[in-house]
C-alpha positions, -999 to 999 in steps of 0.1 A, spaced: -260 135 -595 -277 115 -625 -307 109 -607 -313 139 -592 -312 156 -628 -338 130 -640 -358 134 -614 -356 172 -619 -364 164 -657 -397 140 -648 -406 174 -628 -400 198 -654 -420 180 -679 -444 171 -659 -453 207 -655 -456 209 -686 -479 188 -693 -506 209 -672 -494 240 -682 -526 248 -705 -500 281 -715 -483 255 -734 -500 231 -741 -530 247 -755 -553 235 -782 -582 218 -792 -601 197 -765 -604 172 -787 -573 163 -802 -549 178 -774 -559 164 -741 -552 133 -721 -549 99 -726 -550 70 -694 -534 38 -703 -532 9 -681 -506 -12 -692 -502 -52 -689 -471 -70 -710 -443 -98 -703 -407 -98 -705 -376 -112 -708 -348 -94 -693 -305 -100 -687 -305 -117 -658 -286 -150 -662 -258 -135 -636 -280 -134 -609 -296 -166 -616 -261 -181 -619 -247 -169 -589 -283 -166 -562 -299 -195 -572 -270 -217 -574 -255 -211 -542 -255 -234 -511 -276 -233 -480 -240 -234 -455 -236 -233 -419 -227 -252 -388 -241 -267 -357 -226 -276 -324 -230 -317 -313 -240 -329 -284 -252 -366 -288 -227 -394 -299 -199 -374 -281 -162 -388 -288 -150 -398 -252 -122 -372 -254 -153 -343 -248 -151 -327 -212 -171 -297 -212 -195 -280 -234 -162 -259 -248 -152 -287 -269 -184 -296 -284 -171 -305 -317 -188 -286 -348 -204 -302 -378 -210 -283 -412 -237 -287 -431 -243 -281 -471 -271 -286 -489 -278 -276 -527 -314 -270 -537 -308 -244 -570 -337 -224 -577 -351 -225 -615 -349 -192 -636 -384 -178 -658 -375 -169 -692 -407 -151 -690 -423 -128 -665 -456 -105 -665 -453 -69 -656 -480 -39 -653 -484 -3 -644 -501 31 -653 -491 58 -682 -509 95 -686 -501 107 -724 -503 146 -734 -510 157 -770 -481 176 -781 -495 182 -816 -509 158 -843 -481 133 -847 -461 134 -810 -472 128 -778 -454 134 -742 -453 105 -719 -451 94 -682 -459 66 -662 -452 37 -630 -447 3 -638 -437 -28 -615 -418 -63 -627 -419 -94 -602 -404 -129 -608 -404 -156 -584 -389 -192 -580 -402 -216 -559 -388 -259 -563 -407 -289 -552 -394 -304 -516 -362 -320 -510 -356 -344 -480 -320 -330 -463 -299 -347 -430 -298 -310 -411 -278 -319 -380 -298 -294 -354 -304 -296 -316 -274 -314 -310 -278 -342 -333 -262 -355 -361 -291 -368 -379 -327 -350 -383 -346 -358 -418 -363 -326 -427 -385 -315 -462 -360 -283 -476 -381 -259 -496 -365 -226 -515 -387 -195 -528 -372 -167 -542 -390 -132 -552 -372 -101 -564 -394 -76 -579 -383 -35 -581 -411 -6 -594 -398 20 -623 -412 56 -634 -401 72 -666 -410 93 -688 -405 100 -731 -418 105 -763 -441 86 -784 -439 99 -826 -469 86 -846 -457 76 -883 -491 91 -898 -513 115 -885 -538 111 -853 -571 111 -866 -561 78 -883 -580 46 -869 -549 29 -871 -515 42 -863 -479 33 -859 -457 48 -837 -421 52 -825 -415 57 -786 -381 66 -765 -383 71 -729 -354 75 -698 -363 55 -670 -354 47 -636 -358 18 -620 -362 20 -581 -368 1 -548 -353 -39 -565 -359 -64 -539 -347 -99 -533 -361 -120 -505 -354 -156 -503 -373 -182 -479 -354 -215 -469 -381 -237 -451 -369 -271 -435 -398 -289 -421 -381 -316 -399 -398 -353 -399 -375 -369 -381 -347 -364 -347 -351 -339 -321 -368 -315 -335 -395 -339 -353 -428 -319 -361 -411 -284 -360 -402 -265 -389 -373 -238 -390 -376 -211 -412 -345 -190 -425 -352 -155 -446 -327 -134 -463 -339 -95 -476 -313 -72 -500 -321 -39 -519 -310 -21 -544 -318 11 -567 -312 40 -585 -309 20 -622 -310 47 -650 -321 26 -681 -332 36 -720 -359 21 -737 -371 22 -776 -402 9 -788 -428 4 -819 -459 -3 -818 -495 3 -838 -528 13 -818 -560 10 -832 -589 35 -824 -623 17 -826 -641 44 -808 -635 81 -807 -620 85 -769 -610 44 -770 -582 24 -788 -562 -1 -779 -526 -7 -783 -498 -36 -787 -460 -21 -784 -425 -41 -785 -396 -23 -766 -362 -32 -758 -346 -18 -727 -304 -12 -718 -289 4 -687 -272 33 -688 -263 32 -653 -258 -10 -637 -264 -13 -602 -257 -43 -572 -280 -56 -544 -271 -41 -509 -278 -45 -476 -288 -82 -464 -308 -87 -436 -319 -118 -420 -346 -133 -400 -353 -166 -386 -370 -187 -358 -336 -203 -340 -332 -205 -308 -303 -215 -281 -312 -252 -281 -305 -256 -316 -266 -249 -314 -261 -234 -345 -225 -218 -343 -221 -201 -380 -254 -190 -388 -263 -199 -425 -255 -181 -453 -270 -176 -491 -260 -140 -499 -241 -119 -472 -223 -85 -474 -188 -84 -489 -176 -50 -485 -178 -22 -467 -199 -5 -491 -224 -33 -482 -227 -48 -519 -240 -86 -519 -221 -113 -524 -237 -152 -533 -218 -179 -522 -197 -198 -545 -210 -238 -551 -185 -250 -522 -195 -228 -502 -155 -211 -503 -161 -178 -510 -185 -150 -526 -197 -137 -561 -205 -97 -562 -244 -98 -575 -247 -75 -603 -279 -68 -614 -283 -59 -651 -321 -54 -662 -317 -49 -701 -344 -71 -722 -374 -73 -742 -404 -62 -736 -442 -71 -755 -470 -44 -740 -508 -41 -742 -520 -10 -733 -564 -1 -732 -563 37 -740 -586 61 -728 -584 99 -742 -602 127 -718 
Protein backbone atom coordinates (compact mmCIF):
# COMPACT_ATOMS: atom_id res chain seq x y z
CA UNK A 1 0.00 0.00 0.00
CA UNK A 2 3.02 2.49 0.73
CA UNK A 3 4.38 2.05 -2.59
CA UNK A 4 1.53 2.18 -4.52
CA UNK A 5 0.72 5.75 -2.87
CA UNK A 6 4.31 6.89 -3.77
CA UNK A 7 4.16 5.81 -6.92
CA UNK A 8 0.69 7.51 -7.30
CA UNK A 9 2.57 10.67 -5.83
CA UNK A 10 5.79 10.44 -8.43
CA UNK A 11 2.57 10.50 -11.05
CA UNK A 12 0.77 13.25 -9.69
CA UNK A 13 3.61 15.55 -9.50
CA UNK A 14 4.98 14.61 -12.35
CA UNK A 15 1.91 15.94 -14.10
CA UNK A 16 2.51 18.77 -12.75
CA UNK A 17 5.39 19.54 -13.88
CA UNK A 18 4.05 19.77 -17.59
CA UNK A 19 1.05 21.16 -16.75
CA UNK A 20 1.99 24.78 -18.31
CA UNK A 21 -1.73 25.70 -16.41
CA UNK A 22 0.34 25.59 -13.41
CA UNK A 23 3.29 25.98 -13.86
CA UNK A 24 3.22 29.02 -15.96
CA UNK A 25 5.79 31.81 -16.14
CA UNK A 26 8.57 33.26 -17.59
CA UNK A 27 10.71 31.15 -20.17
CA UNK A 28 13.50 32.11 -18.72
CA UNK A 29 13.47 31.63 -15.16
CA UNK A 30 10.58 28.90 -15.01
CA UNK A 31 11.58 26.15 -17.28
CA UNK A 32 13.71 22.99 -17.11
CA UNK A 33 16.80 22.04 -15.78
CA UNK A 34 18.75 18.42 -17.02
CA UNK A 35 21.29 17.23 -14.56
CA UNK A 36 23.32 14.26 -14.94
CA UNK A 37 24.49 13.29 -11.67
CA UNK A 38 27.95 11.41 -10.68
CA UNK A 39 28.75 11.07 -6.65
CA UNK A 40 30.16 8.29 -4.13
CA UNK A 41 28.83 6.94 -1.08
CA UNK A 42 29.00 5.28 1.91
CA UNK A 43 26.00 3.44 3.01
CA UNK A 44 24.82 0.82 6.38
CA UNK A 45 25.81 -2.14 5.17
CA UNK A 46 28.14 -3.88 7.69
CA UNK A 47 25.17 -6.65 8.25
CA UNK A 48 25.35 -7.89 5.00
CA UNK A 49 28.99 -7.77 4.76
CA UNK A 50 29.05 -9.61 8.12
CA UNK A 51 26.86 -12.30 7.41
CA UNK A 52 27.33 -12.81 2.93
CA UNK A 53 30.78 -12.33 2.85
CA UNK A 54 31.71 -14.26 5.76
CA UNK A 55 29.98 -17.26 5.15
CA UNK A 56 31.47 -20.67 3.99
CA UNK A 57 31.46 -22.33 0.63
CA UNK A 58 29.73 -25.97 2.29
CA UNK A 59 28.77 -29.06 0.60
CA UNK A 60 29.46 -32.67 0.18
CA UNK A 61 30.72 -35.18 -2.38
CA UNK A 62 30.32 -38.85 -2.64
CA UNK A 63 33.93 -41.05 -2.67
CA UNK A 64 34.81 -43.55 -4.75
CA UNK A 65 38.65 -44.01 -4.78
CA UNK A 66 40.49 -45.20 -1.47
CA UNK A 67 37.21 -47.15 -0.56
CA UNK A 68 37.32 -48.73 3.17
CA UNK A 69 37.04 -52.61 2.36
CA UNK A 70 33.68 -52.68 4.19
CA UNK A 71 32.06 -50.78 0.76
CA UNK A 72 29.80 -53.17 -1.36
CA UNK A 73 27.86 -51.25 -3.65
CA UNK A 74 27.60 -47.80 -4.81
CA UNK A 75 24.80 -47.24 -1.85
CA UNK A 76 27.36 -46.96 0.74
CA UNK A 77 29.74 -44.72 -0.94
CA UNK A 78 30.68 -42.88 2.12
CA UNK A 79 30.28 -38.98 1.96
CA UNK A 80 32.94 -36.36 2.55
CA UNK A 81 32.18 -32.59 3.52
CA UNK A 82 33.92 -29.97 2.35
CA UNK A 83 34.40 -26.28 3.88
CA UNK A 84 36.32 -23.68 2.66
CA UNK A 85 36.43 -19.90 3.93
CA UNK A 86 37.42 -17.31 1.32
CA UNK A 87 35.53 -13.85 3.00
CA UNK A 88 34.93 -11.29 0.63
CA UNK A 89 36.39 -7.63 1.50
CA UNK A 90 33.74 -4.77 2.06
CA UNK A 91 34.25 -0.93 0.10
CA UNK A 92 33.82 1.80 2.42
CA UNK A 93 33.31 3.70 -0.68
CA UNK A 94 31.29 3.19 -3.88
CA UNK A 95 30.46 5.51 -7.07
CA UNK A 96 26.89 5.88 -8.07
CA UNK A 97 25.13 7.96 -11.11
CA UNK A 98 21.88 8.72 -12.61
CA UNK A 99 19.66 11.47 -14.30
CA UNK A 100 17.37 14.34 -12.52
CA UNK A 101 14.85 16.88 -14.60
CA UNK A 102 14.24 20.07 -12.16
CA UNK A 103 10.97 22.38 -12.66
CA UNK A 104 11.02 26.06 -11.62
CA UNK A 105 8.40 26.43 -9.02
CA UNK A 106 9.04 30.10 -8.48
CA UNK A 107 12.38 32.03 -7.63
CA UNK A 108 13.69 30.27 -4.61
CA UNK A 109 12.06 26.36 -4.96
CA UNK A 110 12.29 24.02 -7.40
CA UNK A 111 10.39 20.47 -8.00
CA UNK A 112 12.48 17.53 -8.53
CA UNK A 113 12.66 13.98 -10.04
CA UNK A 114 15.06 11.64 -11.18
CA UNK A 115 16.76 7.67 -11.67
CA UNK A 116 19.78 6.79 -10.11
CA UNK A 117 21.75 3.35 -9.79
CA UNK A 118 24.42 2.21 -6.88
CA UNK A 119 26.83 -0.92 -7.60
CA UNK A 120 29.51 -2.38 -5.35
CA UNK A 121 31.46 -5.29 -6.03
CA UNK A 122 34.09 -7.60 -4.22
CA UNK A 123 36.28 -9.64 -5.86
CA UNK A 124 39.76 -11.51 -3.56
CA UNK A 125 42.89 -12.71 -5.03
CA UNK A 126 43.10 -16.76 -5.55
CA UNK A 127 43.15 -19.24 -2.90
CA UNK A 128 44.53 -22.83 -3.53
CA UNK A 129 41.58 -25.35 -1.79
CA UNK A 130 41.63 -29.52 -1.46
CA UNK A 131 37.83 -29.82 -3.14
CA UNK A 132 37.26 -33.56 -2.99
CA UNK A 133 35.19 -33.90 -6.56
CA UNK A 134 34.87 -36.83 -9.02
CA UNK A 135 35.25 -39.34 -6.52
CA UNK A 136 38.41 -38.29 -4.97
CA UNK A 137 39.55 -37.16 -1.91
CA UNK A 138 42.21 -34.90 -2.97
CA UNK A 139 42.00 -32.40 -6.16
CA UNK A 140 44.15 -28.90 -5.65
CA UNK A 141 42.07 -26.28 -7.34
CA UNK A 142 42.59 -22.00 -7.43
CA UNK A 143 39.11 -20.81 -5.39
CA UNK A 144 38.13 -17.34 -6.50
CA UNK A 145 34.95 -15.29 -4.96
CA UNK A 146 33.23 -12.06 -6.74
CA UNK A 147 30.43 -10.54 -5.37
CA UNK A 148 28.13 -7.75 -7.04
CA UNK A 149 24.89 -6.32 -5.62
CA UNK A 150 23.72 -3.22 -7.15
CA UNK A 151 19.72 -2.04 -7.08
CA UNK A 152 18.38 1.30 -9.26
CA UNK A 153 16.14 4.11 -7.26
CA UNK A 154 13.63 6.99 -8.62
CA UNK A 155 12.43 9.73 -6.36
CA UNK A 156 11.30 12.60 -6.39
CA UNK A 157 11.32 16.17 -3.80
CA UNK A 158 12.05 19.58 -3.34
CA UNK A 159 15.06 21.60 -3.62
CA UNK A 160 14.73 25.47 -1.53
CA UNK A 161 17.39 27.90 -2.65
CA UNK A 162 18.70 30.10 0.56
CA UNK A 163 18.86 33.36 -1.74
CA UNK A 164 17.25 34.13 -4.83
CA UNK A 165 17.93 32.45 -8.47
CA UNK A 166 19.43 34.96 -10.44
CA UNK A 167 22.39 34.70 -8.03
CA UNK A 168 25.67 33.17 -9.60
CA UNK A 169 26.07 31.32 -6.59
CA UNK A 170 23.48 29.68 -4.53
CA UNK A 171 22.88 27.50 -1.59
CA UNK A 172 20.21 25.26 -1.26
CA UNK A 173 18.25 22.85 0.88
CA UNK A 174 16.77 19.59 -0.77
CA UNK A 175 14.24 16.66 0.68
CA UNK A 176 13.13 13.95 -1.48
CA UNK A 177 11.08 10.36 -0.84
CA UNK A 178 12.61 7.75 -2.67
CA UNK A 179 12.35 4.19 -3.54
CA UNK A 180 14.78 2.01 -4.11
CA UNK A 181 13.96 -0.94 -6.54
CA UNK A 182 15.21 -4.09 -8.38
CA UNK A 183 18.55 -4.77 -5.35
CA UNK A 184 20.52 -7.54 -6.70
CA UNK A 185 23.12 -9.88 -5.32
CA UNK A 186 24.94 -12.35 -7.45
CA UNK A 187 27.90 -14.22 -6.19
CA UNK A 188 30.50 -16.26 -8.43
CA UNK A 189 32.51 -19.12 -6.73
CA UNK A 190 35.21 -20.26 -9.41
CA UNK A 191 37.49 -23.29 -8.57
CA UNK A 192 39.92 -23.85 -11.32
CA UNK A 193 41.20 -27.41 -10.45
CA UNK A 194 45.21 -28.00 -11.11
CA UNK A 195 45.48 -31.12 -9.74
CA UNK A 196 43.24 -34.88 -9.45
CA UNK A 197 40.59 -35.97 -11.67
CA UNK A 198 39.38 -33.22 -12.88
CA UNK A 199 42.88 -31.40 -13.59
CA UNK A 200 42.54 -28.62 -16.26
CA UNK A 201 38.73 -28.10 -15.70
CA UNK A 202 37.18 -25.42 -13.80
CA UNK A 203 33.74 -25.66 -11.98
CA UNK A 204 31.82 -22.73 -11.66
CA UNK A 205 29.03 -22.21 -8.89
CA UNK A 206 26.60 -18.89 -9.04
CA UNK A 207 24.15 -17.83 -6.64
CA UNK A 208 21.34 -14.76 -7.75
CA UNK A 209 18.78 -13.14 -4.87
CA UNK A 210 16.42 -9.98 -5.18
CA UNK A 211 14.94 -7.71 -3.37
CA UNK A 212 12.77 -4.35 -3.47
CA UNK A 213 10.30 -2.05 -2.64
CA UNK A 214 12.78 0.16 -0.06
CA UNK A 215 10.99 3.42 0.84
CA UNK A 216 13.90 5.74 2.04
CA UNK A 217 14.25 9.74 2.98
CA UNK A 218 16.96 11.77 1.97
CA UNK A 219 18.07 15.52 3.02
CA UNK A 220 20.65 17.42 1.49
CA UNK A 221 22.79 20.85 1.05
CA UNK A 222 24.53 21.94 -1.37
CA UNK A 223 25.76 25.31 -3.36
CA UNK A 224 25.61 25.53 -7.38
CA UNK A 225 27.36 27.94 -9.19
CA UNK A 226 26.04 29.43 -12.50
CA UNK A 227 29.02 30.41 -14.80
CA UNK A 228 26.83 30.76 -17.79
CA UNK A 229 23.24 31.77 -18.18
CA UNK A 230 21.58 28.17 -19.04
CA UNK A 231 24.95 26.30 -17.26
CA UNK A 232 26.09 25.79 -13.63
CA UNK A 233 27.36 23.26 -11.95
CA UNK A 234 26.68 21.84 -8.65
CA UNK A 235 28.33 19.84 -5.53
CA UNK A 236 25.49 18.49 -2.88
CA UNK A 237 26.00 16.38 0.45
CA UNK A 238 22.84 14.16 1.49
CA UNK A 239 22.28 11.64 3.99
CA UNK A 240 19.74 9.00 3.37
CA UNK A 241 17.52 6.60 6.17
CA UNK A 242 14.87 3.98 5.40
CA UNK A 243 11.54 4.43 6.25
CA UNK A 244 10.59 1.14 5.12
CA UNK A 245 13.94 -1.97 5.58
CA UNK A 246 13.73 -4.67 3.32
CA UNK A 247 15.51 -8.63 2.97
CA UNK A 248 16.98 -10.36 -0.12
CA UNK A 249 14.57 -13.06 -1.56
CA UNK A 250 14.45 -15.65 -3.86
CA UNK A 251 17.97 -17.51 -4.46
CA UNK A 252 18.57 -19.15 -7.50
CA UNK A 253 21.51 -21.12 -8.59
CA UNK A 254 23.45 -22.15 -11.53
CA UNK A 255 26.40 -24.21 -12.09
CA UNK A 256 28.34 -26.56 -14.53
CA UNK A 257 28.17 -30.05 -12.39
CA UNK A 258 27.50 -32.94 -13.75
CA UNK A 259 26.83 -36.78 -12.59
CA UNK A 260 30.45 -37.76 -12.50
CA UNK A 261 31.32 -35.30 -9.99
CA UNK A 262 29.20 -36.94 -7.07
CA UNK A 263 28.23 -34.06 -5.35
CA UNK A 264 25.45 -35.22 -2.78
CA UNK A 265 24.47 -31.73 -0.89
CA UNK A 266 24.94 -29.18 -3.40
CA UNK A 267 26.84 -26.13 -1.98
CA UNK A 268 25.45 -23.48 -0.27
CA UNK A 269 26.37 -19.58 0.44
CA UNK A 270 22.86 -18.01 0.86
CA UNK A 271 19.70 -20.23 0.58
CA UNK A 272 15.97 -19.66 1.37
CA UNK A 273 14.94 -19.91 5.06
CA UNK A 274 11.32 -19.54 5.11
CA UNK A 275 8.44 -19.91 3.36
CA UNK A 276 8.24 -16.36 2.58
CA UNK A 277 11.51 -17.01 0.67
CA UNK A 278 13.70 -14.43 2.69
CA UNK A 279 17.63 -15.26 2.41
CA UNK A 280 19.55 -16.65 4.84
CA UNK A 281 23.75 -16.67 4.86
CA UNK A 282 25.33 -19.39 6.44
CA UNK A 283 26.75 -19.12 9.83
CA UNK A 284 30.92 -19.51 9.89
CA UNK A 285 30.49 -23.46 10.71
CA UNK A 286 28.45 -23.86 8.31
CA UNK A 287 25.49 -24.84 11.28
CA UNK A 288 22.88 -22.86 10.41
CA UNK A 289 21.56 -19.42 8.68
CA UNK A 290 21.49 -15.53 9.34
CA UNK A 291 18.29 -13.64 7.83
CA UNK A 292 20.03 -10.90 5.37
CA UNK A 293 18.66 -7.64 6.11
CA UNK A 294 19.45 -5.03 3.91
CA UNK A 295 19.60 -1.55 5.36
CA UNK A 296 20.75 1.17 2.71
CA UNK A 297 20.98 4.46 5.03
CA UNK A 298 24.35 6.50 4.37
CA UNK A 299 26.11 9.39 3.05
CA UNK A 300 26.17 10.62 0.02
CA UNK A 301 28.70 13.49 -1.86
CA UNK A 302 27.01 14.45 -5.54
CA UNK A 303 28.25 16.39 -8.59
CA UNK A 304 25.72 17.38 -10.75
CA UNK A 305 26.45 19.52 -14.55
CA UNK A 306 23.15 21.53 -14.94
CA UNK A 307 21.68 22.44 -17.93
CA UNK A 308 18.38 24.86 -17.90
CA UNK A 309 16.01 24.74 -21.18
Amino acid sequence: MNLAIFRLGCLCVFSLFVSEGVLAAKAKENGWIFSPVVGINHLALDVFYDTVYKSPFVGSVEITTDLPEDVEGESSYPVQPFSFENDLEARAIDVEGGLEMRRYFNTQNDFFIGIGAWETISENAPIMVRFPLQGDKVNLAEYTRRGKLSFTQYYLGVRHYLTQRENKFNAYLNISLREIFDVDYEETNVFNFISGAPAGFKRIFIFKSQATGFLMMQFGVGGEYRFAERFSVAIEGAYAFHLQAGALKGVSTEDDTNDGDRIRQPPLVIDAINPLQEVGALNKDGSGRTKVELRLDGWHVLAKFNIAF
